[in-house]
N, C-alpha and C positions, 0 to 999 in steps of 0.2 A: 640581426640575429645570426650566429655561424651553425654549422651544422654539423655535430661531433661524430657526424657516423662516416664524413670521408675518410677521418684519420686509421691507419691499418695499426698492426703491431709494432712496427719499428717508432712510430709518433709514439703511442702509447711508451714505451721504453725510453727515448728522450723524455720525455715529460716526468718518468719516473726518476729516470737519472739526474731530472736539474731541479726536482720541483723544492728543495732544501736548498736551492741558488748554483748557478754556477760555478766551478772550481775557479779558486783564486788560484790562476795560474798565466803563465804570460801568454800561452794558445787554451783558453777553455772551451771553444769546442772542438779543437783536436782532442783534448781532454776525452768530452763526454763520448766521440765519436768512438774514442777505443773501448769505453766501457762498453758501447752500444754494439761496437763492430761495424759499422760501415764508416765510410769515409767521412773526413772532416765538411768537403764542401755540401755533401749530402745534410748531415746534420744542418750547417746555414741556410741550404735550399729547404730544408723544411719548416726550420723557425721562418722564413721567409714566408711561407707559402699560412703556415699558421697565421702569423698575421694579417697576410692578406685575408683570410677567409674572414677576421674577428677571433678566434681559438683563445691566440696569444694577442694579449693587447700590446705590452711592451716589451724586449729586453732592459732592462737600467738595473744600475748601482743603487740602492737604496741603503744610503749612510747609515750607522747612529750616533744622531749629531751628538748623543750625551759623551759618547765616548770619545769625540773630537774635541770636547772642551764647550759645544756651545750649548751648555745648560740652562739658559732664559731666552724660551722661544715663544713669542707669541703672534698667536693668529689676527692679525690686522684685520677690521669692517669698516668699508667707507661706505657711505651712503654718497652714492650716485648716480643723475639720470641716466636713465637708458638710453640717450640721445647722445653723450658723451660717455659711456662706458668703455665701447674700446677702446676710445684714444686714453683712458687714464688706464685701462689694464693692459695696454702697450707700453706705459709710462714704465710701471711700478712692477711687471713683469721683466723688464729690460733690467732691474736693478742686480746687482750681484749679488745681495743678502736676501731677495727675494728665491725662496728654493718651488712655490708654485701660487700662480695667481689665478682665480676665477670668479666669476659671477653668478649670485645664487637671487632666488627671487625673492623681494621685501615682505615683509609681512606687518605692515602699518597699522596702526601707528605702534606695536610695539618694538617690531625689528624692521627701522628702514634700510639697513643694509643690504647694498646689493653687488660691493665688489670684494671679494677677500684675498689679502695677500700674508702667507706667511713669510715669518721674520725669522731668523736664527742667531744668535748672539750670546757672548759669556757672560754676559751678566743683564740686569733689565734697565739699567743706566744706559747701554750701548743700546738694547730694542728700544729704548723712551728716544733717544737721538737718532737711530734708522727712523724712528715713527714721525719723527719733526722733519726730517729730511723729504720724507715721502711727503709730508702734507704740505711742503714750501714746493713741491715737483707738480703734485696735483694742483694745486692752486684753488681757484673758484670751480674745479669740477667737481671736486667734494661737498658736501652741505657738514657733514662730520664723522666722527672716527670714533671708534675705542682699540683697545686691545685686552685680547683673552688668554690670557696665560697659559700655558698645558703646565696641568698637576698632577701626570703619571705619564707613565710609557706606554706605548700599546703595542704589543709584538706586531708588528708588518708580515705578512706571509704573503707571498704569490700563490700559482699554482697547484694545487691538490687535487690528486687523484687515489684511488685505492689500487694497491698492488696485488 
């Protein structure tokens, strides 16, 4: 649990300055540094320090893959024990059309899935052959699979605070 009352006024103003995303720019947070007025490495020493505390959980890029073309993305469930879990969510986490993989807990006998990995792809003939490929990689650590189509977009947001 982190504790929001270290942050002073200056955190509070980054947070405000980036909570709409970082500037697409080649130095962003030289960027936000000028908006904020203190210096560039001050601004990274405090996303730093953010993280450390839990604040900030990540910086990252979060794509939309629809507008990169890969409009048939589906969410992979393999059901697998939990005695060989990380070795296959090391597997299928390693892969390059894998964008994140994790383990969720089964719920039997209706949902015995317990590893998830999504998939990204232009079309659902390329996810059906990423989905074969994974399952020839996993091998006998799986018992079985489906895949869950996404049938909307969900706006992604970071960070929110009130100004």
């Amino acid at each position: 649990m982190s504790d929001a009352s270290i942050l002073d006024e200056i955190d509070r103003r980054i947070m405000l300055a980036t909570q709409e995303g970082l500037p697409i720019v080649a130095r962003p947070f030289a960027a936000v540094a000028e908006q904020v007025g203190i210096p560039e490495a001050e601004v990274i020493a405090r996303f730093r320090f953010m993280q450390d505390q839990g604040i900030v959980r990540r910086v990252a890029a979060v794509p939309n893959h629809y507008r990169l073309g890969y409009t048939a993305n589906g969410m992979t469930v393999w059901e697998v024990p939990l005695d060989v879990i990380d070795e296959a969510g090391q597997r299928l986490a390693a892969l390059e059309y894998v964008s994140h993989c994790y383990r969720r807990p089964a719920k039997p006998p209706e949902w015995p899935y317990t590893l998830f990995a999504m998939v990204h792809a232009k079309d659902r003939a390329q996810v059906e052959a990423r989905v074969m490929e994974m399952a020839a990689l996993l091998g006998d650590l799986a018992r079985s699979h489906t895949v869950l189509y996404s049938t909307k977009i969900l706006k992604k947001t970071g960070l929110r605070i009130q100004g």
